[in-house]
C-alpha positions as a printed Julia matrix, in Angstrom:
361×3 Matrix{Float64}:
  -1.12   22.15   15.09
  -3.65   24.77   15.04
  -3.07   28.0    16.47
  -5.78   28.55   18.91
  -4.65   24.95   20.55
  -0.84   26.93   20.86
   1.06   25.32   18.12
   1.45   27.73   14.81
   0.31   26.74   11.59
   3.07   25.82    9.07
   4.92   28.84    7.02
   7.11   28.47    4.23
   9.9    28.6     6.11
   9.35   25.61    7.97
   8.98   23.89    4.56
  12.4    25.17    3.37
  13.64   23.85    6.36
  12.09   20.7     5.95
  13.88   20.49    2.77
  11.68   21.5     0.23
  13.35   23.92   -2.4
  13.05   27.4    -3.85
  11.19   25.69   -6.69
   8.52   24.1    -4.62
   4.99   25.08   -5.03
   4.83   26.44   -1.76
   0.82   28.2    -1.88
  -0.64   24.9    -2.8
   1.91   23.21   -0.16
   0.54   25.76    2.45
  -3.14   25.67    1.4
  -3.23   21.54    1.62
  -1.62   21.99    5.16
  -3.84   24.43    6.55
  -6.66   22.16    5.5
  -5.29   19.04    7.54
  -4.68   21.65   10.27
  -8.4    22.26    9.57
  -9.25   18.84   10.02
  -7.74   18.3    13.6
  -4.31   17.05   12.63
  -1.78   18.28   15.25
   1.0    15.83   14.52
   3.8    18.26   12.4
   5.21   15.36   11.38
   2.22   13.38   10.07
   1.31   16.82    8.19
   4.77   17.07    6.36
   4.78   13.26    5.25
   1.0    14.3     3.86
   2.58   16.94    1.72
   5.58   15.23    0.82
   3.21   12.26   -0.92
   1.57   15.52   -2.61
   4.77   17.66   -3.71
   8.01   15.39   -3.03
  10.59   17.23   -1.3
  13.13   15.88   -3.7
  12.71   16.21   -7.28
  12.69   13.0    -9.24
  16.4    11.91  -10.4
  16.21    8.97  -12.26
  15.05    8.34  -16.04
  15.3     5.9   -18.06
  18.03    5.22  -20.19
  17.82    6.61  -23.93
  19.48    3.42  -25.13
  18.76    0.04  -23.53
  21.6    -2.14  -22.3
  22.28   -5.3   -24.47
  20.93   -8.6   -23.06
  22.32  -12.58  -23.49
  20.02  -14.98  -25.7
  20.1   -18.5   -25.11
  17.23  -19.39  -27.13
  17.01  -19.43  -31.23
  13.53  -19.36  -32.98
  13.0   -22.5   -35.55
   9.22  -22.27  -36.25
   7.19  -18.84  -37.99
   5.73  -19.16  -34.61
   8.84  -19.08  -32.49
   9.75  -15.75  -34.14
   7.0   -14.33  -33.86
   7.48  -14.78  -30.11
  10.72  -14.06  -29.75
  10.4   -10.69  -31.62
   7.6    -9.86  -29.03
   9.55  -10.8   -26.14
  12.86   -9.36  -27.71
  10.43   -5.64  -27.82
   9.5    -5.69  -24.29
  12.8    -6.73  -22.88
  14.95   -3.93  -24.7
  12.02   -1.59  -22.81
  13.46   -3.26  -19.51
  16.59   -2.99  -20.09
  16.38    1.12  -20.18
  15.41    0.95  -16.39
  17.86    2.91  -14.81
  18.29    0.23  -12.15
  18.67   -2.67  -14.17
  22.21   -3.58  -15.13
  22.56   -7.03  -17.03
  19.53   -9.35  -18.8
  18.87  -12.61  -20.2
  16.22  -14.08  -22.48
  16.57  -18.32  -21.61
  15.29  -20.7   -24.07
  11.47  -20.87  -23.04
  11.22  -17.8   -23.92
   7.77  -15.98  -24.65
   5.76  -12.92  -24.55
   3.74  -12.13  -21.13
   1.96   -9.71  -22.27
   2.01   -6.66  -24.45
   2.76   -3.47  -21.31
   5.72   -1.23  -21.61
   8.83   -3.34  -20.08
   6.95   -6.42  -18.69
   9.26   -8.97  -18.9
   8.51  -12.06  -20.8
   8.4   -15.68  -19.85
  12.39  -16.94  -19.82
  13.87  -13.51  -18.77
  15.83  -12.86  -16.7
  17.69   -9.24  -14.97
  20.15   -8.07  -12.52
  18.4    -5.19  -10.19
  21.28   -2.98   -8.51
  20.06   -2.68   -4.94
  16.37   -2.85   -6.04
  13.56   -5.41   -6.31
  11.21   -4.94   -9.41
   8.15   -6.65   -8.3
   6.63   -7.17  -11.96
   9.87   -8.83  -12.92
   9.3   -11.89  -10.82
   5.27  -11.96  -11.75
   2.7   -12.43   -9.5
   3.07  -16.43   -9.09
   5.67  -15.76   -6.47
   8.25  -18.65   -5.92
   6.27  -20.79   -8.66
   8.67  -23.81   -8.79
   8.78  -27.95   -9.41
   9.52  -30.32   -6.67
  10.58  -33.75   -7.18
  10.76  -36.85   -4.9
  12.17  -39.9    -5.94
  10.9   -43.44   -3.86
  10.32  -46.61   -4.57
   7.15  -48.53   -4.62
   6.03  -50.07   -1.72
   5.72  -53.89   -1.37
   2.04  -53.82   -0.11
  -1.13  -51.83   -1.28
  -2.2   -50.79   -4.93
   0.63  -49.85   -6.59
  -1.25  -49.65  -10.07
  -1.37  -46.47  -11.88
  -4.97  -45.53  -11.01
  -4.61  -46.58   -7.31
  -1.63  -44.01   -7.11
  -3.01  -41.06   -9.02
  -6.17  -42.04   -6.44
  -3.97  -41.48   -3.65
  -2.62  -38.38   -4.94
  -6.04  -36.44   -6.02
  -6.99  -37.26   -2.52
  -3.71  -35.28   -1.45
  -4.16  -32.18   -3.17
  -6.26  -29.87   -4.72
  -6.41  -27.92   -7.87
  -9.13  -25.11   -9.12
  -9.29  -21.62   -8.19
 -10.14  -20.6    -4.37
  -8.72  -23.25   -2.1
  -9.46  -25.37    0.78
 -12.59  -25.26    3.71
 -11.59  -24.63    6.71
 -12.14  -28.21    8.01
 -10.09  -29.18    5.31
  -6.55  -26.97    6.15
  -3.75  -28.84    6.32
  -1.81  -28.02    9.25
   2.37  -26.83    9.08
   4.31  -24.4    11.55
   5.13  -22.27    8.47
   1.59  -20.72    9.41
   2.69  -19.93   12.99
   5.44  -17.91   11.59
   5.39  -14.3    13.44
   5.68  -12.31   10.51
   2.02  -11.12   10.2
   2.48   -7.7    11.37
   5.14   -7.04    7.9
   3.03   -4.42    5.87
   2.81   -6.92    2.75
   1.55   -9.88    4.95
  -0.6    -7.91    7.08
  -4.01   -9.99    7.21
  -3.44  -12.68    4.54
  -2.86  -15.47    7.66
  -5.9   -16.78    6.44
  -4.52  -17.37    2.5
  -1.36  -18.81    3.75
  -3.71  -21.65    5.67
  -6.01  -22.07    3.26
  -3.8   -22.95   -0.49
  -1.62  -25.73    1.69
  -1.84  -28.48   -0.25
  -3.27  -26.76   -2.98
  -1.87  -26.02   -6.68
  -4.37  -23.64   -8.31
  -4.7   -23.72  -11.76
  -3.13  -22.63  -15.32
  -0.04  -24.78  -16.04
   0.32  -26.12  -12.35
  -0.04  -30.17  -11.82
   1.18  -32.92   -9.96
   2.96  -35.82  -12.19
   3.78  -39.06  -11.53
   6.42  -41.12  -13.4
   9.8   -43.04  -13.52
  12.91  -42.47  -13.7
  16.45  -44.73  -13.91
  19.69  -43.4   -12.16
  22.22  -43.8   -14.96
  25.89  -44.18  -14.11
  26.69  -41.1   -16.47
  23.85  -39.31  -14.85
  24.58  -40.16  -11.44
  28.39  -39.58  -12.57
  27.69  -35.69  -13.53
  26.12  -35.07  -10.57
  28.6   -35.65   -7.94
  30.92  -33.79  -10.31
  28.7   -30.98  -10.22
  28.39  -31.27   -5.82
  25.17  -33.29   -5.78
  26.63  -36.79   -5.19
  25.46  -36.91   -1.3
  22.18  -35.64   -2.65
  21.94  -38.68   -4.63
  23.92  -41.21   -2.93
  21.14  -43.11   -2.22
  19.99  -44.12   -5.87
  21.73  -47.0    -7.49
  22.96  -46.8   -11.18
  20.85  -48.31  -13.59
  17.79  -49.18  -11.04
  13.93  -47.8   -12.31
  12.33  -45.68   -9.23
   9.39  -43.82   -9.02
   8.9   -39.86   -9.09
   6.82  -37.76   -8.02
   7.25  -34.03   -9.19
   4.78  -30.88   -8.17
   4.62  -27.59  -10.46
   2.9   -24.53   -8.4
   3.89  -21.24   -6.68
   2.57  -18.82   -3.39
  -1.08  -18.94   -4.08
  -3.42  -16.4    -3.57
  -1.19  -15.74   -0.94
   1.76  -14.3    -3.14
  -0.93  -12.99   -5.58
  -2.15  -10.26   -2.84
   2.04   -9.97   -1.62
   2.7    -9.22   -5.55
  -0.37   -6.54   -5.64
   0.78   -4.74   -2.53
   4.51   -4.67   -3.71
   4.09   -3.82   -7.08
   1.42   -0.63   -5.85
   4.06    0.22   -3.59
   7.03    0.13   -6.3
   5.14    2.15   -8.73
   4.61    5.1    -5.54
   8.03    4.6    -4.36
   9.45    4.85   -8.3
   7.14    8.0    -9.06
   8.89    9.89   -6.1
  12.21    9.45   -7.59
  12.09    9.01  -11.5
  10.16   10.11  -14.32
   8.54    8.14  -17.54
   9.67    4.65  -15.97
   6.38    2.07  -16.99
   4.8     0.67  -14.34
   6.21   -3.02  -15.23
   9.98   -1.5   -14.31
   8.56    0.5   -11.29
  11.02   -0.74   -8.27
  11.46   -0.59   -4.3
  14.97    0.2    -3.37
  16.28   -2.33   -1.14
  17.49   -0.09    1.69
  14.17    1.82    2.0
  11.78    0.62    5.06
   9.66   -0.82    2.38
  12.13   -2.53   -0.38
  13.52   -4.37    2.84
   9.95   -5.04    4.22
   9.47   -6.86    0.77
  12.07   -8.45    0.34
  11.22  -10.32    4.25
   8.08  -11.18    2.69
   9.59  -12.71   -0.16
  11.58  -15.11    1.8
   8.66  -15.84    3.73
   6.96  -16.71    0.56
   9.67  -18.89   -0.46
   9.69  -20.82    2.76
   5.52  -21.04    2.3
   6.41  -22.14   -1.36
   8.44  -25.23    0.3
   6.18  -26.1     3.12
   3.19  -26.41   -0.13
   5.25  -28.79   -1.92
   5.97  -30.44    1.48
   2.85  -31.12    2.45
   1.62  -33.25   -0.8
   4.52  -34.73   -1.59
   4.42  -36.15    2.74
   0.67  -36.68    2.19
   1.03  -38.94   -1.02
   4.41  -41.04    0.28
   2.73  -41.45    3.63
  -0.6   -43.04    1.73
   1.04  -45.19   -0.07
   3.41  -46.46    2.53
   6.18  -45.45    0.82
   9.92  -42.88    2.18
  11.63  -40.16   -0.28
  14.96  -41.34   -1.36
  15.82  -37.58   -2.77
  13.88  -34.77   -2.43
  14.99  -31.83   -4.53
  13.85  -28.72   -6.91
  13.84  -24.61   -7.89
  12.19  -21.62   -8.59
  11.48  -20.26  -11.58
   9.4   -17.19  -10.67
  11.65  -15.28   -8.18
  14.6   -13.07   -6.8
  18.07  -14.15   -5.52
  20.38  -11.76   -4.04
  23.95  -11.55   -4.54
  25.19   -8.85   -2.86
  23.74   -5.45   -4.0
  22.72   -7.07   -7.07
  19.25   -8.8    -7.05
  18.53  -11.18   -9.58
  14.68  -11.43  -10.89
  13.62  -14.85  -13.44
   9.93  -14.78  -14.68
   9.78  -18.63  -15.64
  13.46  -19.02  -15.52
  16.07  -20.32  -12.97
């Protein structure tokens, strides 16, 4: 790039070519070039992405709207505490719901606060995202979620309360960090090739280490009964589940084991990288959006990039639940009858539309 190695230093024609306006600031573009010219740079292109991070060549577009979009309720307050919640969570939704980007909302019935930022949306909300993921608006528990599986007691062993929650402490782990290395528990999900994706890039080690392991917070591992009513069972198969559940009798008293946890420290370093990279990505294009609505367009290299580590996560999620709820049945001596569950901290796509819930299916 430099002149005395043969290639000319950058003018401001080349920038106007390049597609930066008459508006730019074009002596401040020129001086921060010449200095990376200074430095040895002799890529062109490498030196215009440089100065498009400094001055973009587009002008930011998008702002947010000067009236929010209404949003659905399904939740009523009965308690002085309840609404003092929901006018907290009521605030920071309406903030959401001027992001240009979002274009529908819901506040379900758990409904709560998370937090007191500009637009962070609270526990039980829920938004439609045209052709954009909002990282902050599916938290950084990525793909927490409950897993149940239903079995019956075996005929053998100890079968008494404290000889099964035994079995299942020695199965899992809770507490912050997560397991020793001797200790990993072993599933292909690991073996995955999608290390080289910018947002998974060096966290191998994270994705080995929390299997089999729930954290903290509000995440546990429960152990009770349940009875297949006929009306239950009955609403079910009208609803599509009935092969799900075919295997449960009406009226008999099984067992149930259910797990509550999400990605980790695994999606917790995902969620950091993504929502950095929104807040970059949103500060090219718009002006005065908070950093809790910053987005990542779907179709740019990295909106798509996250949205492949998402569904990694999710898969990671499953394998989690997988391995305890495998660990425990195989202990005991015991089979899952059904095996079934959601997320509640994640993003569904439907289309162009992407659909975020922070603690809400």
């Amino acid at each position: 790039m430099r002149e005395s190695e043969g290639m000319p230093a950058l003018t401001r024609e080349d920038l106007v070519e390049a597609g930066w306006g008459e508006t730019a600031p074009f002596e401040k573009l020129l001086e921060e070039a010449k200095r990376l010219e200074g430095m040895g740079n002799t890529d062109r292109a490498y030196i215009l992405k440089r100065l498009d991070r400094l001055h973009p060549k587009h002008a930011p577009t998008e702002v947010m709207r000067k009236e929010p979009l209404s949003f659905s309720e399904a939740v009523e307050a009965t308690t002085a505490e309840e609404v003092k919640n929901l006018k907290a969570a009521r605030r920071t939704m309406r903030e959401l719901m001027a992001c240009p980007v979002v274009e529908a909302g819901a506040l379900m019935p758990d409904t709560c606060p998370a937090g007191s930022a500009v637009a962070s949306i609270p526990v039980g909300g829920a938004v439609a995202v045209r052709n954009a993921i909002i990282p902050a608006a599916h938290g950084s528990d990525i793909c927490c979620s409950m897993q149940a599986s239903v079995f019956e007691l075996p005929a053998e062993g100890d079968v008494s309360v404290s000889g099964l929650m035994d079995q299942l402490a020695s199965v899992t782990r809770f507490g912050p960090g997560g397991r020793q290395e001797a200790d990993w528990v072993t599933d292909p999900v690991t073996d995955e090739p999608v290390w080289e994706n910018r947002f998974l890039r060096g966290l191998k080690r994270y994705a080995h280490m929390h299997l089999a392991d729930q954290g903290d917070g509000n995440h546990f591992a429960f152990l009770g009964t349940v009875e297949g009513g006929a009306s239950w069972l009955d609403q079910l198969a009208e609803a599509g589940h009935g092969e799900t559940f075919s295997k449960l009798e009406a009226g008999k008293r099984y067992h149930v084991l259910i797990t509550h946890h999400g990605s980790r420290g695994l999606g917790a370093r995902v969620y950091q990288r993504g929502h950095e990279a929104a807040v970059a990505q949103t500060k090219r294009v718009a002006t005065g959006v908070p950093a809790a609505a910053a987005w990542l367009t779907f179709d740019s290299g990295e909106g798509a990039l996250y949205w492949e580590a998402l569904q990694y996560l999710s898969r990671w999620t499953a394998a989690n639940h997988r391995a305890i709820h495998d660990r425990f049945l195989e202990r005991i001596g015991a089979a899952s009858l059904v095996n079934f569950g959601n997320e509640h901290n994640f993003v569904w796509r439907r289309g162009d539309l992407f659909l975020h819930g922070k603690g809400a299916t």
